[in-house]
gemmi code that builds the backbone of each chain (N, CA, C; Angstrom):
import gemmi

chains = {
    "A": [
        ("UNK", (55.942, 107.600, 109.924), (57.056, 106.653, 110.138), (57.860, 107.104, 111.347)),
        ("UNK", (58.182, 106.024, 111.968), (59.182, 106.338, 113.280), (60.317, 106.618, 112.862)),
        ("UNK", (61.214, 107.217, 113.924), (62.271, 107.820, 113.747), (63.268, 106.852, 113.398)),
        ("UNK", (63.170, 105.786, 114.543), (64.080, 104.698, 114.220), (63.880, 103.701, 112.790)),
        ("UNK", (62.625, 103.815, 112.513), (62.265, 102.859, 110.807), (63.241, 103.962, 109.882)),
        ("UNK", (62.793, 105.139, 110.224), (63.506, 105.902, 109.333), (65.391, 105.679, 109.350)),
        ("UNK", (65.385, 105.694, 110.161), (66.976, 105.303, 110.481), (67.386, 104.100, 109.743)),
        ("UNK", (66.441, 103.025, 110.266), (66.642, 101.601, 109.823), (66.530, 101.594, 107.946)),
        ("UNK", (65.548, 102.367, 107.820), (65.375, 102.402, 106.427), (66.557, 103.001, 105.305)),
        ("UNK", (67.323, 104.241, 106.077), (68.190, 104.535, 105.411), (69.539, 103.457, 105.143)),
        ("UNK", (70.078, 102.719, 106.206), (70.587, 101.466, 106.005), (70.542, 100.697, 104.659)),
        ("UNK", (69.076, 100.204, 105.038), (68.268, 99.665, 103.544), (68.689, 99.784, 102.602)),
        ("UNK", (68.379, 101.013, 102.299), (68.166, 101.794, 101.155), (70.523, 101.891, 100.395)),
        ("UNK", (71.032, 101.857, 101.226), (72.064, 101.903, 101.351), (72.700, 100.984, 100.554)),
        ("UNK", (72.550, 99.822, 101.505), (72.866, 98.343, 100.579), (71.998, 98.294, 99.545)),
        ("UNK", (70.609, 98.375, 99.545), (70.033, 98.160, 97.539), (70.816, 99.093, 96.927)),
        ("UNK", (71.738, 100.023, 97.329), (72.367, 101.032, 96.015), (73.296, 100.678, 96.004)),
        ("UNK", (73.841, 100.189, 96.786), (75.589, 99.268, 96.415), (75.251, 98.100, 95.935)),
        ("UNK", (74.244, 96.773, 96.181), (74.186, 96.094, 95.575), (73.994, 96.436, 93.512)),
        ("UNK", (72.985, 97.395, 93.888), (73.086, 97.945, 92.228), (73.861, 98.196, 91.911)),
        ("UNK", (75.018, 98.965, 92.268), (76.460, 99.572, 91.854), (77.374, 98.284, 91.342)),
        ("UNK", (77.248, 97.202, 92.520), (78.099, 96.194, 91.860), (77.744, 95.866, 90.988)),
        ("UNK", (76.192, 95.267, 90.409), (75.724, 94.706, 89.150), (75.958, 95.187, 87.909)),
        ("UNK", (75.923, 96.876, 87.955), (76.044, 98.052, 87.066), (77.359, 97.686, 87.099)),
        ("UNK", (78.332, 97.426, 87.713), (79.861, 97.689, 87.413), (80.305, 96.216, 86.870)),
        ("UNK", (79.587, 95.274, 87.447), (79.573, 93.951, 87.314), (79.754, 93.701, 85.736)),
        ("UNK", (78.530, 94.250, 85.629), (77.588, 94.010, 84.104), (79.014, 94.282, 83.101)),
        ("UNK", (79.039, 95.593, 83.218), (79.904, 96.583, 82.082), (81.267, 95.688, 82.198)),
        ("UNK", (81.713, 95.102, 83.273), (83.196, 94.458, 83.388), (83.131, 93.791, 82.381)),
        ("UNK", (82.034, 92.439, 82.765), (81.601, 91.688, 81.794), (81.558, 91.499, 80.253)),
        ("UNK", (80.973, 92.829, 79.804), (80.846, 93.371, 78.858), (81.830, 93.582, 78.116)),
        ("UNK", (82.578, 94.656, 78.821), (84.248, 94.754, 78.060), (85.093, 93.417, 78.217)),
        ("UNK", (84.817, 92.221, 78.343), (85.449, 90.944, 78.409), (85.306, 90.053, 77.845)),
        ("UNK", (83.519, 90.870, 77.030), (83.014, 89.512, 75.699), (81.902, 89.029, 76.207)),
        ("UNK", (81.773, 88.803, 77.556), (80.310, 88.301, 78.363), (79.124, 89.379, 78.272)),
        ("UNK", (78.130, 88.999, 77.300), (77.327, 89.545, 77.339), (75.889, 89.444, 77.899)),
        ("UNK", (74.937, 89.856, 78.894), (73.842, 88.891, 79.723), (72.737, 88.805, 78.889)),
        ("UNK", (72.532, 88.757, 78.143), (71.819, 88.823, 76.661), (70.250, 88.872, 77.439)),
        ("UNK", (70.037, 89.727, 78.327), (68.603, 90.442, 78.736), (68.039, 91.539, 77.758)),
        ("UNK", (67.627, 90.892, 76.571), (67.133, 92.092, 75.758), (65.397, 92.246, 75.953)),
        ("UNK", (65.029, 93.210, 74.966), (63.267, 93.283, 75.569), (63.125, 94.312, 77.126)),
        ("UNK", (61.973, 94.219, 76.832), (61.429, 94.641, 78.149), (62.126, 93.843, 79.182)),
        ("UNK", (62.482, 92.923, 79.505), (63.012, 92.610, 80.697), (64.522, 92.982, 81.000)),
        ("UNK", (65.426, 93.613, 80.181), (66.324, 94.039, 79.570), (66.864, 95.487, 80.135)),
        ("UNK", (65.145, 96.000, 79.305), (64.847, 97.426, 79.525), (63.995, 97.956, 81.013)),
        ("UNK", (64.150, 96.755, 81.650), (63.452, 96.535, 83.054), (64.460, 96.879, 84.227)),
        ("UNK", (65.603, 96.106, 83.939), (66.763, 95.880, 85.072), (67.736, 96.812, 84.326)),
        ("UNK", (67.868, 97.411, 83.109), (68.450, 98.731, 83.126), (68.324, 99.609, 84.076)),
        ("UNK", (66.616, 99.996, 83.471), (66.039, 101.398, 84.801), (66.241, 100.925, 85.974)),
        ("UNK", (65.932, 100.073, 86.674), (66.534, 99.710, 88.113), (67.355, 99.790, 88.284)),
        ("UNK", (68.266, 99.211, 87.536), (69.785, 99.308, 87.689), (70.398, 100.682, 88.341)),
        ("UNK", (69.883, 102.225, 87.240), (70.293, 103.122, 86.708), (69.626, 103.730, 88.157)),
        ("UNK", (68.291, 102.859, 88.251), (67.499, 104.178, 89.679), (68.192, 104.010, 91.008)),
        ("UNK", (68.704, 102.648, 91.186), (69.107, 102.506, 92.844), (70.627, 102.708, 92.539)),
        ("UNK", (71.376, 102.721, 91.294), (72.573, 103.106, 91.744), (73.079, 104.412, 91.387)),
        ("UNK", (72.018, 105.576, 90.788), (72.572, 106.550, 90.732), (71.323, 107.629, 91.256)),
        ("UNK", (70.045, 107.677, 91.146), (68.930, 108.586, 91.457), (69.085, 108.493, 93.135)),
        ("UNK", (68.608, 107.153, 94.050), (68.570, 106.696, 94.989), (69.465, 107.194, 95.790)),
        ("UNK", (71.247, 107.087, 95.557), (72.193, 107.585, 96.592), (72.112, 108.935, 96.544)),
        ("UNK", (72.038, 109.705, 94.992), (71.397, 111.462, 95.556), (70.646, 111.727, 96.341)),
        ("UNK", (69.327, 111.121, 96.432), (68.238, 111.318, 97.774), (69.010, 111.093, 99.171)),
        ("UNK", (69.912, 109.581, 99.155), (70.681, 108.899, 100.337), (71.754, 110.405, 100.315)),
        ("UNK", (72.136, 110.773, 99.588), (73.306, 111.627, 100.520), (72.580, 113.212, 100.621)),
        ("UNK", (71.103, 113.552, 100.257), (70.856, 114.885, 100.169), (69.676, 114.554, 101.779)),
        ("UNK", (69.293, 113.206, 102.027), (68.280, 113.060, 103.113), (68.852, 113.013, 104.401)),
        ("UNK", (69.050, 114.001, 104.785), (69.553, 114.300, 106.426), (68.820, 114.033, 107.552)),
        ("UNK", (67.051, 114.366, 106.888), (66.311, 113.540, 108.002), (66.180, 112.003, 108.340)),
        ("UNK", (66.925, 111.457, 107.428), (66.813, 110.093, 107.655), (67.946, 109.487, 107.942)),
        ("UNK", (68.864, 109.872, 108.534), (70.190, 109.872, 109.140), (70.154, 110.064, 110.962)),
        ("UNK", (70.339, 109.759, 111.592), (70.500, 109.546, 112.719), (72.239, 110.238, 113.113)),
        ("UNK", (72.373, 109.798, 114.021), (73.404, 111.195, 114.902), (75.029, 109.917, 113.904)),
        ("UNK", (74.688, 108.682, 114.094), (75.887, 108.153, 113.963), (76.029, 107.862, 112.251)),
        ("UNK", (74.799, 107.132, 111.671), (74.780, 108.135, 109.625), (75.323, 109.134, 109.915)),
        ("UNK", (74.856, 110.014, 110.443), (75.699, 111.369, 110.128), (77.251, 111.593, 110.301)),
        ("UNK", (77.576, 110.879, 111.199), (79.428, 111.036, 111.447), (79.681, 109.862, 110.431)),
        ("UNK", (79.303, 108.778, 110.276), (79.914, 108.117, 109.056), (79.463, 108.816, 107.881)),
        ("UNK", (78.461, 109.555, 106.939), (78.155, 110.306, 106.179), (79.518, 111.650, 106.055)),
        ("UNK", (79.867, 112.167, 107.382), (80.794, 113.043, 107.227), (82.332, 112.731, 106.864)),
        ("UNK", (82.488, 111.690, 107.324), (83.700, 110.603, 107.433), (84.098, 110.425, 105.847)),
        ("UNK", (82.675, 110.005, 105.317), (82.809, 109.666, 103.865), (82.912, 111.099, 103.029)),
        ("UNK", (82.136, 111.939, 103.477), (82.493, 113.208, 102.334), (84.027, 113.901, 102.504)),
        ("UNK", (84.468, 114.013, 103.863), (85.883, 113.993, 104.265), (86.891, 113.506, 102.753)),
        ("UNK", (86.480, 111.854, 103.282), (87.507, 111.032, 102.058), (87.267, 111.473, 100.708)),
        ("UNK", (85.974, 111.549, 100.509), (85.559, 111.999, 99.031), (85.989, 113.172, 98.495)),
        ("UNK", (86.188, 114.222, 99.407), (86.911, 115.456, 98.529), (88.254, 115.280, 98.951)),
        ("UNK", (89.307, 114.424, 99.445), (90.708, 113.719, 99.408), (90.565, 113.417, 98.014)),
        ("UNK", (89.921, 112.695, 97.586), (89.992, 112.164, 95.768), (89.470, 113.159, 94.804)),
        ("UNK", (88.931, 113.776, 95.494), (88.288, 115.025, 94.409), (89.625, 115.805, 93.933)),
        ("UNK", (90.575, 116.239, 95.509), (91.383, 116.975, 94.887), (92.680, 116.649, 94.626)),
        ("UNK", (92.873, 115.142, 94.519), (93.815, 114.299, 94.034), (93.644, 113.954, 92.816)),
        ("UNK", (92.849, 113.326, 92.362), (92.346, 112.807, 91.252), (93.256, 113.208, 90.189)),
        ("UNK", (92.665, 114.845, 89.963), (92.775, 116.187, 88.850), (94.456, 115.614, 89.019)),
        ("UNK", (94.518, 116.057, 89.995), (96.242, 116.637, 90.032), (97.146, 115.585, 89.487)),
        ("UNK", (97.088, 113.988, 89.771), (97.123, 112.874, 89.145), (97.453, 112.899, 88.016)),
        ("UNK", (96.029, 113.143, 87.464), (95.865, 113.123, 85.975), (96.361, 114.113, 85.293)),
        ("UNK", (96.872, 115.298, 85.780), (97.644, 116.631, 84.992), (99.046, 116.044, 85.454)),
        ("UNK", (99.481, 115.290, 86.594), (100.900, 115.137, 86.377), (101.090, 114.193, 84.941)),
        ("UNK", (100.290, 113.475, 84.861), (100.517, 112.436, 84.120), (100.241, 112.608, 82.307)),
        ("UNK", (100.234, 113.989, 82.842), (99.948, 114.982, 81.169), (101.209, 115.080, 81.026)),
        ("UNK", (101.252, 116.353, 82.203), (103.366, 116.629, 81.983), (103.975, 115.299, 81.585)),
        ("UNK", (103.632, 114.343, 82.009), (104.801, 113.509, 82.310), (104.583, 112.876, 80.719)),
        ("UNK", (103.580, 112.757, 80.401), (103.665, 112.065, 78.987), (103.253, 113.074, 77.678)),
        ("UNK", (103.361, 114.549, 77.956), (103.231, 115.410, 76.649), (104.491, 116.273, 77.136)),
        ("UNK", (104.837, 116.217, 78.058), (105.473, 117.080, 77.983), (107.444, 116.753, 78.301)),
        ("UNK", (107.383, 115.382, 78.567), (108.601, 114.386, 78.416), (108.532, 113.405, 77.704)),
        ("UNK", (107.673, 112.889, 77.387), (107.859, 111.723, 76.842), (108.042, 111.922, 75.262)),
        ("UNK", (106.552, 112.714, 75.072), (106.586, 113.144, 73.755), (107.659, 113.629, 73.158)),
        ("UNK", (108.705, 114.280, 74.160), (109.800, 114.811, 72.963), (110.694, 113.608, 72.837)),
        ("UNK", (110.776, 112.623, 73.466), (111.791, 111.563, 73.328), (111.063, 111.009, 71.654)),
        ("UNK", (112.107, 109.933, 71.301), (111.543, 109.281, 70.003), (109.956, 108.605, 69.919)),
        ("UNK", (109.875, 109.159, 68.496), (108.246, 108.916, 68.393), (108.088, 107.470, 68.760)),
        ("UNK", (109.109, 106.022, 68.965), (108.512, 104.663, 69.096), (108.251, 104.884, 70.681)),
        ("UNK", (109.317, 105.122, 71.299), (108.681, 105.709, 72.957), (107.726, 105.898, 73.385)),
        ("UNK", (107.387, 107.467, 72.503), (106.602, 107.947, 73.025), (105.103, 107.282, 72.923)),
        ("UNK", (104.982, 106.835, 71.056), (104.101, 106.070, 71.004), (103.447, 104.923, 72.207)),
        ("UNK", (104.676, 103.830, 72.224), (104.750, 103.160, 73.358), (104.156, 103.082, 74.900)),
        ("UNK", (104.473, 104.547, 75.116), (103.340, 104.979, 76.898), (102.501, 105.603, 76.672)),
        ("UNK", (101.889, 106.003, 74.935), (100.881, 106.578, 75.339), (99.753, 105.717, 75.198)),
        ("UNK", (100.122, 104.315, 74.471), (99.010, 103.335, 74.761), (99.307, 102.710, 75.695)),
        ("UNK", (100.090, 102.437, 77.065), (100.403, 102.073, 77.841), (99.122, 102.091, 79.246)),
        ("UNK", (98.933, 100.967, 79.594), (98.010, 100.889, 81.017), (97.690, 101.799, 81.928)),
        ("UNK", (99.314, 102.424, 81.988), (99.107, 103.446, 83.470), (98.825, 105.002, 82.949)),
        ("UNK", (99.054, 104.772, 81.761), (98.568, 106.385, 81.478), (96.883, 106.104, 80.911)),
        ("UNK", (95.778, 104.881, 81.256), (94.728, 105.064, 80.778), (93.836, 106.193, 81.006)),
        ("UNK", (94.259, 107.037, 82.796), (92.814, 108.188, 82.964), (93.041, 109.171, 81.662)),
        ("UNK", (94.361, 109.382, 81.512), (94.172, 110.905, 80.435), (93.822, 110.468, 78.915)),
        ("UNK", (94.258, 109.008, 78.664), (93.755, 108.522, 77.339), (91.952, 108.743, 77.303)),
        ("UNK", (92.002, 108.176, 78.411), (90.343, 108.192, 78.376), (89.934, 109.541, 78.261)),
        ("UNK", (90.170, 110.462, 78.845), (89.922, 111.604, 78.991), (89.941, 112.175, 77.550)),
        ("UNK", (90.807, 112.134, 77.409), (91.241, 112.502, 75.434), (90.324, 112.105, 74.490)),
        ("UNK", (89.960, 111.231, 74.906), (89.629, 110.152, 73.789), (87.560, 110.399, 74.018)),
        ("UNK", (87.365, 111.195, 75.053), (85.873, 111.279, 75.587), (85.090, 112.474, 75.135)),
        ("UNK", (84.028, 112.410, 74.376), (83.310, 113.348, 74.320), (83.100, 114.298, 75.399)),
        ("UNK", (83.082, 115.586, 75.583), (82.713, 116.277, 76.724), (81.522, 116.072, 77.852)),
        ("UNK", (80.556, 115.662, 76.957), (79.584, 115.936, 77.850), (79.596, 113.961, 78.137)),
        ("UNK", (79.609, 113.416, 77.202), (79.954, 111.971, 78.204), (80.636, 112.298, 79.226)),
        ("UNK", (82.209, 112.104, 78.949), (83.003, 112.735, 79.779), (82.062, 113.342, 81.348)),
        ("UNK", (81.531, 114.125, 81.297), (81.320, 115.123, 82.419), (79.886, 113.845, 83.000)),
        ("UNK", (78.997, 113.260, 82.323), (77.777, 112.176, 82.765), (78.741, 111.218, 83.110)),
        ("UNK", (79.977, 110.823, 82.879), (80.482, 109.319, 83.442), (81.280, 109.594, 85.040)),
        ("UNK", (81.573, 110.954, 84.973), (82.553, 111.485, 85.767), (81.308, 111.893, 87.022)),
        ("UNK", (80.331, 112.215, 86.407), (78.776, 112.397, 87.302), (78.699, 110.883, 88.361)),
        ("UNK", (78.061, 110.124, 87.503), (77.904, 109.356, 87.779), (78.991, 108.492, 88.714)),
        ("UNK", (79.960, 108.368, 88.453), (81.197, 107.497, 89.191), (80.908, 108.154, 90.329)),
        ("UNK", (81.231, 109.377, 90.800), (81.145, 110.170, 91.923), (80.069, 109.280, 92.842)),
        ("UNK", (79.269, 109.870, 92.167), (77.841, 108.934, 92.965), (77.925, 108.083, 93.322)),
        ("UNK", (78.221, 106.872, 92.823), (78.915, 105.716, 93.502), (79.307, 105.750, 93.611)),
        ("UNK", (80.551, 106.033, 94.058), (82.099, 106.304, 95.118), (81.708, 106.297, 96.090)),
        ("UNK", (80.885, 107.344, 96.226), (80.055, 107.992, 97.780), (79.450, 106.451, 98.681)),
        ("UNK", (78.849, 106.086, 97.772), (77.803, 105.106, 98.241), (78.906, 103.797, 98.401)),
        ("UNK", (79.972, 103.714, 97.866), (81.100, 102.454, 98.108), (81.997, 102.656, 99.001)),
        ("UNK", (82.435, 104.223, 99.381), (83.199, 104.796, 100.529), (82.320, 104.718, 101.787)),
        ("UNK", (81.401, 105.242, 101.535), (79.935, 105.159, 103.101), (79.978, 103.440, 103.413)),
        ("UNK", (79.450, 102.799, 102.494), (79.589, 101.570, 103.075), (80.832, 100.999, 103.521)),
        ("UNK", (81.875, 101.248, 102.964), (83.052, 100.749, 103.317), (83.570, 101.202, 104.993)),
        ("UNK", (83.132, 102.468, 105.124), (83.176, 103.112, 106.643), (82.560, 102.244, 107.795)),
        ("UNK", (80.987, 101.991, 106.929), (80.251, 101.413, 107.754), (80.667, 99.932, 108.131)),
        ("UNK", (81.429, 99.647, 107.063), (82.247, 97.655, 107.448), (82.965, 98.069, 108.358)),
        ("UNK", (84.181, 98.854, 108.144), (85.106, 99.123, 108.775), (84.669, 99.220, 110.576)),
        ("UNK", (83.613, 99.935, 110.546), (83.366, 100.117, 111.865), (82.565, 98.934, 112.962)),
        ("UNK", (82.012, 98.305, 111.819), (81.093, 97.025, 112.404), (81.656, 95.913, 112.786)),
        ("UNK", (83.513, 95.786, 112.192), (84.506, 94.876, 112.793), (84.576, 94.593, 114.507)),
    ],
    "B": [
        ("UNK", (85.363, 105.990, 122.792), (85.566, 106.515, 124.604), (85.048, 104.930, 125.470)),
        ("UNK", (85.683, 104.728, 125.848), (84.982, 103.369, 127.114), (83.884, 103.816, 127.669)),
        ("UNK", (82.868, 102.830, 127.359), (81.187, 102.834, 128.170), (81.240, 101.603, 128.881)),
        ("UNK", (79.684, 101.621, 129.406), (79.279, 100.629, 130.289), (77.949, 100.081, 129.840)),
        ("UNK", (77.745, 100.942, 128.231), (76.254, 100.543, 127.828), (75.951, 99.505, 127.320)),
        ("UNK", (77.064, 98.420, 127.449), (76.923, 96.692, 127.125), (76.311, 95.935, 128.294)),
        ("UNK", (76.625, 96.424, 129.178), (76.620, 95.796, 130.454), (75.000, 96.174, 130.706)),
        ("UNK", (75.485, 97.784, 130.840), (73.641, 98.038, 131.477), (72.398, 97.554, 130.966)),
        ("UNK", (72.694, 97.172, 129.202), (72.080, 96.761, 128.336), (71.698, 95.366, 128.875)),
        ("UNK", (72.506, 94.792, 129.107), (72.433, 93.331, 129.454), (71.347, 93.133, 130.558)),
        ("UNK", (72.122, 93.846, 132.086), (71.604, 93.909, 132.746), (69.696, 94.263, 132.657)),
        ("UNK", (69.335, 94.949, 131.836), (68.164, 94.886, 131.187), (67.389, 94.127, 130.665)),
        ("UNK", (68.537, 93.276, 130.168), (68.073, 91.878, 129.379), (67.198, 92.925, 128.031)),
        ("UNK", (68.215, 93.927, 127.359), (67.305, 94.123, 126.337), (68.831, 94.148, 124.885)),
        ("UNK", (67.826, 93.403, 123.634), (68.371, 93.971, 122.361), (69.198, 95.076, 122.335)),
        ("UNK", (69.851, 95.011, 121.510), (70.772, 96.211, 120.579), (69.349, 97.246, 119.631)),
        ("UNK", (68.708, 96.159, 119.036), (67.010, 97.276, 118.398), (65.920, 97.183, 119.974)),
        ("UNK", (66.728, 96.712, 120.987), (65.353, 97.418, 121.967), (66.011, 98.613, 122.696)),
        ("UNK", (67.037, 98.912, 122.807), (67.874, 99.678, 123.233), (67.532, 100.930, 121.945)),
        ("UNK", (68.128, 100.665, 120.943), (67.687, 101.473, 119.774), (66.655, 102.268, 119.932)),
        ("UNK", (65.394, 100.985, 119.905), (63.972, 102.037, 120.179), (63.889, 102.884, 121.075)),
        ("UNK", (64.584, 102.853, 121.978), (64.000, 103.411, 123.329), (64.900, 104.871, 123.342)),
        ("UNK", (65.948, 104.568, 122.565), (66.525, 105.583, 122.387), (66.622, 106.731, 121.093)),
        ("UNK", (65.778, 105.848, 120.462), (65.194, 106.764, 119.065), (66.524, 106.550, 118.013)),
        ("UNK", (67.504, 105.623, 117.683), (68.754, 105.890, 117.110), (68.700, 104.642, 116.512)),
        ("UNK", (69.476, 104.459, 115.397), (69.331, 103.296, 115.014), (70.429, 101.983, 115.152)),
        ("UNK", (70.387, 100.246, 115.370), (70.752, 99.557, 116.084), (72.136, 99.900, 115.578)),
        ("UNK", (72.770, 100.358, 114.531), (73.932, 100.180, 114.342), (74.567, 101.382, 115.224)),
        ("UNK", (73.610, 102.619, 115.630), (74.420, 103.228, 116.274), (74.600, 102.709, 117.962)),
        ("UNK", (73.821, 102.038, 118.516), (73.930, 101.816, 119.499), (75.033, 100.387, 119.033)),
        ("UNK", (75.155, 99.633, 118.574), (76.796, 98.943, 118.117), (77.816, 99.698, 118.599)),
        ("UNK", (77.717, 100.602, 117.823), (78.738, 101.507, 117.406), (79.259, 102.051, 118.636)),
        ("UNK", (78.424, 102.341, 119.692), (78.828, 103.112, 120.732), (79.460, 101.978, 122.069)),
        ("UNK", (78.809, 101.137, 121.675), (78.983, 99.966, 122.619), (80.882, 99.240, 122.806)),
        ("UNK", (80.732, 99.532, 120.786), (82.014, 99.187, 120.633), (83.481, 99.892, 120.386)),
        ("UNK", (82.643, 101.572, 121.177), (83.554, 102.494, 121.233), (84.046, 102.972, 120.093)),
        ("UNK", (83.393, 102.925, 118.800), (83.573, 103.112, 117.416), (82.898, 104.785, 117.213)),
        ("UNK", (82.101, 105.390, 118.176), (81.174, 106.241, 117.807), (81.223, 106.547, 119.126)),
        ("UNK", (81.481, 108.117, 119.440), (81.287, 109.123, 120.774), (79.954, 109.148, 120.762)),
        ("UNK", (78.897, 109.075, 121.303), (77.179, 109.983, 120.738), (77.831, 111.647, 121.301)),
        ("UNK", (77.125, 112.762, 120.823), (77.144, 114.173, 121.416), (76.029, 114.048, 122.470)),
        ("UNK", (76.185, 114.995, 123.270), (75.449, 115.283, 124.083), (74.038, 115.090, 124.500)),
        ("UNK", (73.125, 115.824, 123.360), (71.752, 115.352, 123.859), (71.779, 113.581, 123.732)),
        ("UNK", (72.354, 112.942, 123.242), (72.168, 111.086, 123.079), (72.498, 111.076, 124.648)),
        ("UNK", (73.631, 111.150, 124.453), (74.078, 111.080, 126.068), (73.473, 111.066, 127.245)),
        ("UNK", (72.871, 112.447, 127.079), (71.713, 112.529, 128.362), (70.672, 111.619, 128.561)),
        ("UNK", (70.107, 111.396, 126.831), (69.107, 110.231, 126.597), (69.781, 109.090, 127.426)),
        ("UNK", (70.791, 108.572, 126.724), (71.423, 107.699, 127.310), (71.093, 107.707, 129.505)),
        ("UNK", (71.959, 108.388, 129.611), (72.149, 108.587, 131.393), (70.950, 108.277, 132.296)),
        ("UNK", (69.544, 109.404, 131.088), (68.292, 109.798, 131.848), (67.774, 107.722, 131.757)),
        ("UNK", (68.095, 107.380, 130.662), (67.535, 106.290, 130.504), (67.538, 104.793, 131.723)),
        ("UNK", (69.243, 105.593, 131.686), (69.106, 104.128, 133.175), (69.295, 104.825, 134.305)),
        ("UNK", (69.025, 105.852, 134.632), (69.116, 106.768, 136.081), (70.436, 106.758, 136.417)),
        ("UNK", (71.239, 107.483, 135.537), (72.971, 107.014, 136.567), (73.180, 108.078, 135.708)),
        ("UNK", (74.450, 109.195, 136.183), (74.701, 110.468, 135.528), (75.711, 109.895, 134.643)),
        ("UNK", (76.004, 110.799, 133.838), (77.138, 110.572, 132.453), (77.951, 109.854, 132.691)),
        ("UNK", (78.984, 110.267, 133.159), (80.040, 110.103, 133.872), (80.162, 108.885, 134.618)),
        ("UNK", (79.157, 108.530, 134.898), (78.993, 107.258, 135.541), (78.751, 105.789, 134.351)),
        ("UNK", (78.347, 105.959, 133.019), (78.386, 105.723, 131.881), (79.367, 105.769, 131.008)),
        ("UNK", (80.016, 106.426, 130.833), (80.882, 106.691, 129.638), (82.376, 107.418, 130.568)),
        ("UNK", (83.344, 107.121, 130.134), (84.789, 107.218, 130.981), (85.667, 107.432, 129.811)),
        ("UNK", (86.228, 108.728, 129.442), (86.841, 109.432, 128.844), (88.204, 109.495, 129.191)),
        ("UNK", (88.629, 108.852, 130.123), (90.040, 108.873, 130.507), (90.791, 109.857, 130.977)),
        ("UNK", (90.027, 111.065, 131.225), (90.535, 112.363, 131.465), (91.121, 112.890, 132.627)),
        ("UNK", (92.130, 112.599, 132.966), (92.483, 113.116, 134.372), (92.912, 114.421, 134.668)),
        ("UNK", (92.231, 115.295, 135.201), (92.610, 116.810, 135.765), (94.088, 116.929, 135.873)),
        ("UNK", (94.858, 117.953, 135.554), (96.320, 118.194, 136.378), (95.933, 118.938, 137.601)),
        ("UNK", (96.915, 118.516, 138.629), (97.147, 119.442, 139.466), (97.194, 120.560, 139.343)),
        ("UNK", (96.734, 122.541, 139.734), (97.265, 123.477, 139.049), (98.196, 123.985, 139.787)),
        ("UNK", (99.579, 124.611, 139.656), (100.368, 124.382, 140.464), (100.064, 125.602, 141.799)),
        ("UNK", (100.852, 125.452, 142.422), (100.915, 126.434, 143.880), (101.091, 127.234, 143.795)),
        ("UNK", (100.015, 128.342, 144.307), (100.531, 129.825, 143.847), (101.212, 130.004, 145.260)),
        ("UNK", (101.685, 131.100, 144.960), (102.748, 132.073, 145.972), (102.483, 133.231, 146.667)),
        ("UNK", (101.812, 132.866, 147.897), (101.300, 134.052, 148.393), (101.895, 134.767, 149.259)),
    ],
}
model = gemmi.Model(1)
for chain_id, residues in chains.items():
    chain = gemmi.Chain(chain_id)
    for i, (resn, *xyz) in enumerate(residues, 1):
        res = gemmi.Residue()
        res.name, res.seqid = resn, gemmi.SeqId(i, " ")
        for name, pos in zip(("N", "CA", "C"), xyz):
            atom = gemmi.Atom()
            atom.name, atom.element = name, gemmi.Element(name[0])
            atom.pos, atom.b_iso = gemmi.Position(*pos), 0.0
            res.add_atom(atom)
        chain.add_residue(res)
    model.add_chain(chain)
structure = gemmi.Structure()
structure.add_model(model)
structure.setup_entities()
């Protein structure tokens, strides 16, 4: 394969993993809303594994394949890991203020209060967190990453094609 | 950085993917450079220069103007 197919190909390969990402994120929205795509069976169990291969196996190869990156992939590739550890080490910190702020103030105010924000919208990351098996927990937190990457890279790549 | 590789391109009468090929990179990076979105490093560059016979500098315009250094005192 030529250098430039290879180039061209990584592109490709780019958009089929964001298009999967949306469907995968699509799907589950759906899902938690009552819409269910009632693909059961093998055809079901068809566009799962696809689903699962181009939006989470696929961008590991896409962000571990350097030979198939060209000089300018590579500065948008860097661009994006840049931003990506900005949220890596925001994220945490976020979500521990928002511990203090609701175990460690809120909670002492009256139990209807406190009750009150801790089912509240904006405190959902640490509910979730609480509320998550570990090792889910650590496969959902896997996974999101992965697509981040692949929704931040493309987003670079719009940005720049303006 | 301001280029001239729209023009020379033209002047060629070639694609954004014939430009690409010739330069081994792919069409979005030659976009990219066209539209001053993307520096290339060096070895592209040269590719670039060697490609239409005209030195760097004569291509790509960085805006850089030397200072004067001042007067020494002899």
């Amino acid at each position: 394969m030529q250098k430039f197919d290879r180039y061209r190909l990584y592109y490709i390969l780019m958009n089929v993993s964001l298009a999967a990402i949306i469907s995968g994120i699509g799907s589950e929205l759906l899902y938690n809303i009552g819409i269910e795509h009632h693909l059961d069976g093998p055809i079901g169990a068809l566009a799962f594994f696809l689903v699962g291969l181009f939006s989470v196996l696929l961008p590991i190869f896409l962000i571990v394949a350097r030979f198939m990156r060209d000089q300018y992939a590579e500065e948008i590739w860097k661009k994006t890991a840049k931003h990506f550890m900005y949220v890596i080490a925001l994220i945490p910190l976020f979500i521990q203020i928002q511990g203090w702020i609701l175990f460690g103030w809120i909670k002492r105010l009256d139990n209807s209060t406190y009750q009150y924000f801790y089912h509240h919208p904006i405190f959902l990351p640490i509910q979730w967190i609480l509320s998550t098996d570990s090792f889910e927990l650590f496969m959902r937190v896997w996974v999101y990453s992965i697509c981040f990457f692949v929704i931040l890279f493309q987003w670079h790549r719009w940005r720049d094609s303006r | 950085m301001k280029n001239k590789l729209k023009v020379l391109r033209a002047m060629n009468n070639w694609t954004q993917a014939d430009l690409a090929v010739r330069l081994e990179v792919s069409r979005q990076a030659v976009n990219a450079i066209e539209t001053g979105k993307f520096d290339p490093a060096l070895p592209l560059a040269f590719r670039i220069a060697r490609l239409f016979g005209m030195p760097i500098e004569d291509i790509f315009d960085d805006g850089f103007v030397p200072r004067e250094a001042p007067a020494r005192e002899t």
